[in-house]
N, C-alpha and C positions, 0 to 999 in steps of 0.2 A: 504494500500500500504506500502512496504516497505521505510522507511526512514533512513536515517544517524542520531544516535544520539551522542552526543559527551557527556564526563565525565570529569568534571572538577578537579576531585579526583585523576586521574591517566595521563592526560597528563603533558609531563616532554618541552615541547615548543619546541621541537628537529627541526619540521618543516620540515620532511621527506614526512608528506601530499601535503604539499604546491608544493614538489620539484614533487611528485608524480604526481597531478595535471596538474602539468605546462609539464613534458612529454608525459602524454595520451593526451593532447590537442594541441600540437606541431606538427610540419609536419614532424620531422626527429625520432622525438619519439630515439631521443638521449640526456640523460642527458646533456652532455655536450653542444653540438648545442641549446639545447633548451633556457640553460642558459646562457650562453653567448654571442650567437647572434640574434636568435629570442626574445628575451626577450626586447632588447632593439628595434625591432621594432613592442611591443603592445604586448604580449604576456605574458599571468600572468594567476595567478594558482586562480581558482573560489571560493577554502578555503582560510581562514587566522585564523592562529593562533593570538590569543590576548594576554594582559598579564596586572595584576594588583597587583603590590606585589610579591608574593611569589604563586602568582595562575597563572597558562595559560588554554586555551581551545581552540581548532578548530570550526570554524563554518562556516558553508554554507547556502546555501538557504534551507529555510525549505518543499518547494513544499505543501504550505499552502493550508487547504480544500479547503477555500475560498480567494484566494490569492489576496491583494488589488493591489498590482504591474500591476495586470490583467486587473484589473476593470479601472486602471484611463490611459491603455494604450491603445490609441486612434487609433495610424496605425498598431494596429494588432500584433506588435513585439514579444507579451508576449501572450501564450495561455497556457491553461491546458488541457491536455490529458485527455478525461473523461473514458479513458479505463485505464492508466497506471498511472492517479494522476501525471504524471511528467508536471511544468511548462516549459514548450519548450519557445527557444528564438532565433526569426529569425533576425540576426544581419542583412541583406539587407534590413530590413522594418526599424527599428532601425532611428529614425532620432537624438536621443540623445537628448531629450528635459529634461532628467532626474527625469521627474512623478515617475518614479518607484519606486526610491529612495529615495524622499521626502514621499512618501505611505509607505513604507516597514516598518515596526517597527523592524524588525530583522537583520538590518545592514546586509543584506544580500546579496545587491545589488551592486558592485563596480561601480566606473567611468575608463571607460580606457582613459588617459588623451590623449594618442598616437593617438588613433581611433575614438574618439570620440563617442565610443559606451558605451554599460555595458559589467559588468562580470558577469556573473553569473553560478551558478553549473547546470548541468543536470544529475547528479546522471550514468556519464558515458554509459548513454544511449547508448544498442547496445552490449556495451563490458561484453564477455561470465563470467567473472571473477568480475562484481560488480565496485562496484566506488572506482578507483585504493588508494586513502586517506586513507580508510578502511584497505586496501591488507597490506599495508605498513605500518601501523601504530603499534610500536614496545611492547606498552603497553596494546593493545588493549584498549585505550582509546574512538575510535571510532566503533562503534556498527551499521549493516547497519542489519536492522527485520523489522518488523512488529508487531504493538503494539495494541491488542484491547481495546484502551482506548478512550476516548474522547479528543482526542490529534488538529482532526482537528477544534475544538470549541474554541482552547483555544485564537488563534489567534483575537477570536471574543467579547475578555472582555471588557469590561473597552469600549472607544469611537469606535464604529464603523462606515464603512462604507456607506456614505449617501450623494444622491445626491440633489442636492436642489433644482431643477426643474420639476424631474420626468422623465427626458432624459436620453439618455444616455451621458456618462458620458465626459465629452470635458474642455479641457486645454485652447481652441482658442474663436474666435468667428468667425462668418460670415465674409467674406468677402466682398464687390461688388465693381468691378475692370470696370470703364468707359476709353474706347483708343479712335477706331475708330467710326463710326456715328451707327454702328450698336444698336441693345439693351443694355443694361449693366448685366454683368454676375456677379453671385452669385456662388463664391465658399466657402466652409469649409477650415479651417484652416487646420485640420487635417484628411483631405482629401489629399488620394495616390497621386492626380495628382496636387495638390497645387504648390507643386517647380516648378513641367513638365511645368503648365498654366503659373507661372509667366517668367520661364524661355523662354516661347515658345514667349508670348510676348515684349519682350525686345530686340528681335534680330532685330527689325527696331525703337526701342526707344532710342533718347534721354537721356530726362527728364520724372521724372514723380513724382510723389505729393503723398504721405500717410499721410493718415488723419488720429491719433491715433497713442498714443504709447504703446499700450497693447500687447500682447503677439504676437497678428495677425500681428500688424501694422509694430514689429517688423522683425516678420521673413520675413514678404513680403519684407520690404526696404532692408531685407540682402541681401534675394536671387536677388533683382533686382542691388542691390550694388555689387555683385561679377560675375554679367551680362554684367559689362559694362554702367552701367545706373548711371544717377548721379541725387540722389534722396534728397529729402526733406520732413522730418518729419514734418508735423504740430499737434502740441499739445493743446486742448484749456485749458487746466491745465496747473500748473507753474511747472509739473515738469513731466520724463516720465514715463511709467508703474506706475499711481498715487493710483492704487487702492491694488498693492503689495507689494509696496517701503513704506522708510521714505525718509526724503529728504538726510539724507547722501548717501542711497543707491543710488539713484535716479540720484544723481551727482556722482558716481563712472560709472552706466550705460549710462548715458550721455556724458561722458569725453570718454568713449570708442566706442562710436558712434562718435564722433567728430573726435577722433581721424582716426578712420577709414576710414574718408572722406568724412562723411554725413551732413547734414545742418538739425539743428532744430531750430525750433519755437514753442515757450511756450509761453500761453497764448492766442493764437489767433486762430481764428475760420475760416471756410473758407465760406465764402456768397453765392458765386456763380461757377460755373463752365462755362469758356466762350471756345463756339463754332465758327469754322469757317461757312460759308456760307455750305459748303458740309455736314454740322453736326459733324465735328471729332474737338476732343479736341484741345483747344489750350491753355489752365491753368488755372489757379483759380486764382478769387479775393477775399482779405483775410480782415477778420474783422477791422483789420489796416487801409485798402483800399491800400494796396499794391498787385500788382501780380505779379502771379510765372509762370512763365513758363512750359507748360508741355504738354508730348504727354499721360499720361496716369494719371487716379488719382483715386486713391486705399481709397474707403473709409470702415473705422473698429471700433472696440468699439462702434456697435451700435449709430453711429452717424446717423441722421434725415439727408435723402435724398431728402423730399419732395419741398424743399425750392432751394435745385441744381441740381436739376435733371429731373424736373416738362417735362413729355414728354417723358423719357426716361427711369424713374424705381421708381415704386409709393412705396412708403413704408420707412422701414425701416432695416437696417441688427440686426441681434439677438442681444440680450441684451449682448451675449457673457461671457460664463461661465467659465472666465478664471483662475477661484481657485474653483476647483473639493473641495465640502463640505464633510468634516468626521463630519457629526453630526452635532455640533456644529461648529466645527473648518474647516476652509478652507486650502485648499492647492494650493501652484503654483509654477511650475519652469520653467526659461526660458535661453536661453543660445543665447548670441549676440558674433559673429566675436570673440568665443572662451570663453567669460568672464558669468560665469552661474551665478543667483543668483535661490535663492528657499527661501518660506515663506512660515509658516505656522501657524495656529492659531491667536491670537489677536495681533498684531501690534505694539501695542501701544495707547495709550485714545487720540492719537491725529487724529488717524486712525479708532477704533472702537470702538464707543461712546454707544454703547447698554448698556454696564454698567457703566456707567458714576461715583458713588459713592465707586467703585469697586478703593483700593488699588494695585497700580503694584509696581516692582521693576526692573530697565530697566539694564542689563551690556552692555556695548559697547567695543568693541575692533575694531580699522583700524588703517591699513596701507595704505596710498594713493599710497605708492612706488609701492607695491606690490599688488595692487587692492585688498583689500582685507578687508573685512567689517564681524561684526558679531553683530548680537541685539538679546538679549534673555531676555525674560516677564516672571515674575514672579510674583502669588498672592497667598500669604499663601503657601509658600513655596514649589507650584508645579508651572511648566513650566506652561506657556497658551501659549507660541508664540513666532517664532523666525525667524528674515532676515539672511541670508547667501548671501556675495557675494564671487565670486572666488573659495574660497576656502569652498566647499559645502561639504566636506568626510563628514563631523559628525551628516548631515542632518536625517539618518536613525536613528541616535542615538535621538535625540530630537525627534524627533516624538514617539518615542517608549517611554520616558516619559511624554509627553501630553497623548495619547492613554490610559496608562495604569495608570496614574495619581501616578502616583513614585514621592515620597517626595523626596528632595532636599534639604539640609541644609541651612542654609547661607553663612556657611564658604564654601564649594563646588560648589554656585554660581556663583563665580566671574572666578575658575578653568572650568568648562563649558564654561565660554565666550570665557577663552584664549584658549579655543582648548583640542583635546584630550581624550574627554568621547567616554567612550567604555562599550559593554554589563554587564563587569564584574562590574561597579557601581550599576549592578542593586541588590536588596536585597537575598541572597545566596538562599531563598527557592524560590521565586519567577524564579528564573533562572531556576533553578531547574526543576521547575517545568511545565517553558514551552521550555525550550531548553531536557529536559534526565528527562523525567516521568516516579515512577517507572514502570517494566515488570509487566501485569498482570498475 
């Protein structure tokens, strides 16, 4: 298939692509309009020019053979045309949980902070004239052919994609949502009608109870928190999302849950679920021995039902796969009432003990004002792992050195954490090589 290749020899950073972009994808497809009024409401160009020194390049999405954006997106948002190689992007499936961009090793993925969605290129799909960036581009910097090389392989070096169950592949876990006396239902997190169910439930709820702070537990208490419903987290860890977080993260996603309106409990477990005579909820009694009030209660992360539920749903919900595995390395992102974070790799030896005699080097940089958190792992001078809160741009970029195991100095460590890595740190052939291989 034809793709975009960009040359980092001959772009002068003019950003004529970028302007180009941003009107073939506009609705007035006028420069001017597009720029100064669409623009500010979510409207951005699917290339971006970079810059490192005295070098710039354009890049977009590479419409990878095997595209990992594809593979860890669960509602379907991200497809590849098995006729045209283009990966298509259905922004109404789109629920913004940012997988894609945490997977993508090619910074290829934007966040639109406006929309809440991604950006991403689709190679002008349609338009008789090719992918307007190219058209305009004054250098001929950017090259739109077809190259018979082993180009879609290259995506695949260094740590690949792998799931660690043998499923397909999911960001969530199960859910099983107990209200009225009926059975108790089992939905997927990352199931189409997830929001529809909780939403459709809450239009005669109260209160209701989530049990679990992982990924599931979260988005259910959003969607029931912006329903109308005044919810409470019960966590039996001392802290939320315990299995993605360290604890600074942990209390930046906490304080924005609190703030938001929601009531959590850390450390405590919930015993029972109590019934009225008729069989319909009336709350949980909690390891404390205190009770909560509630017409419905959401139990997630795999929490043991058989002890509150004995009559009404035997079992257990999934272990919940809520950090999609590259290989070795896991991933996860989640995004609460606006505030993302994304993790990826080893954590930290206080998080993953598998190598216990294993050397790290941990940088930290936060801002409480500005929610805003960074933790990057480092052993023998290559990344293993990194938390992002808030402010998640650079997440594509760190993956792309874990994946491809790109040394990292010392002195350029501590610049990493404060922000700011981009393609062009990576090693000049190396780029080379997988962004503009030569024609065969």
């Amino acid at each position: 298939m034809k793709r975009i290749f960009p040359d980092k020899e001959y772009c002068i950073g003019c950003k004529l692509c970028e302007l180009a972009c941003l009107v073939v994808h506009s609705e007035s497809k006028d420069l001017i309009a597009a720029y100064k009024d669409e623009r500010i409401r979510g409207l951005a160009p699917s290339i971006q020019v970079i810059g490192k020194d005295d070098t710039c390049v354009a890049v977009s999405c590479r419409h990878c053979g095997e595209p990992a954006c594809v593979e860890v997106c669960n509602v379907g948002a991200l497809s590849k045309d098995p006729a045209t190689g283009i990966v298509h992007y259905n922004t109404a499936q789109c629920v913004g949980c940012w997988s894609c961009m945490v997977a993508c090793p090619y910074d290829s993925i934007k966040r639109n902070k406006f929309l809440n969605k991604i950006i991403k290129c689709d190679l002008c799909s349609g338009r008789e004239d090719g992918p307007a960036c190219v058209q305009v581009c004054p250098n001929r910097s950017l090259k739109y052919e077809e190259r018979s090389i082993l180009y879609d392989r290259a995506e695949n070096s260094g740590i690949s994609l792998k799931l660690s169950d043998g499923r397909g592949p999911s960001l969530g876990a199960d859910c099983v949502i107990l209200s009225g006396a009926e059975e108790a239902s089992v939905l997927g997190c990352t199931e189409p009608c997830f929001r529809v169910k909780f939403e459709a439930i809450s239009k005669d709820l109260k209160r209701a109870v989530v049990v679990g702070s992982g990924h599931c537990g979260l988005k259910a208490a959003e969607i029931l928190y912006e329903s109308g419903v005044e919810v409470t987290i019960v966590e039996k860890a001392f802290r939320v999302l315990p299995q993605n977080s360290d604890g600074q993260a942990a209390s930046l996603m906490s304080r924005r849950i609190k703030d938001a309106g929601l009531t959590i409990k850390l450390g405590t477990a919930v015993r029972d679920v109590i019934r009225d005579d008729g069989g319909r909820v009336k709350g949980v009694l909690l390891s404390d021995r205190s009770f909560l009030e509630a017409g419905a209660v959401i139990f997630t992360s795999g929490v043991s039902l058989d002890d509150c539920v004995s009559g009404h749903f035997t079992g257990k919900t999934s272990e919940g796969n809520e950090r999609t595995v590259l290989d070795s390395i896991t991933i996860s992102s989640i995004s609460f009432c606006g505030l993302a974070m994304v993790s990826a790799g080893i954590l930290g030896p206080e998080l993953d003990l598998a190598d216990e005699d294993a050397e790290y080097d941990s940088y930290f940089y936060c801002d409480e004002v500005k929610q805003i958190y960074r933790k990057l792992v480092f052993k023998d001078q290559l990344l293993v792992g990194y938390i992002l809160v808030g402010d998640i741009e650079s997440c594509s970029i760190l993956t792309s050195f874990i994946k491809f195991k790109l040394k990292i100095g010392a002195d350029s460590q501590g610049q990493f954490c404060r922000g700011g890595p981009n393609l062009l740190m990576w090693p000049d052939n190396f780029f080379d090589k997988q962004w503009n291989p030569e024609k065969s």
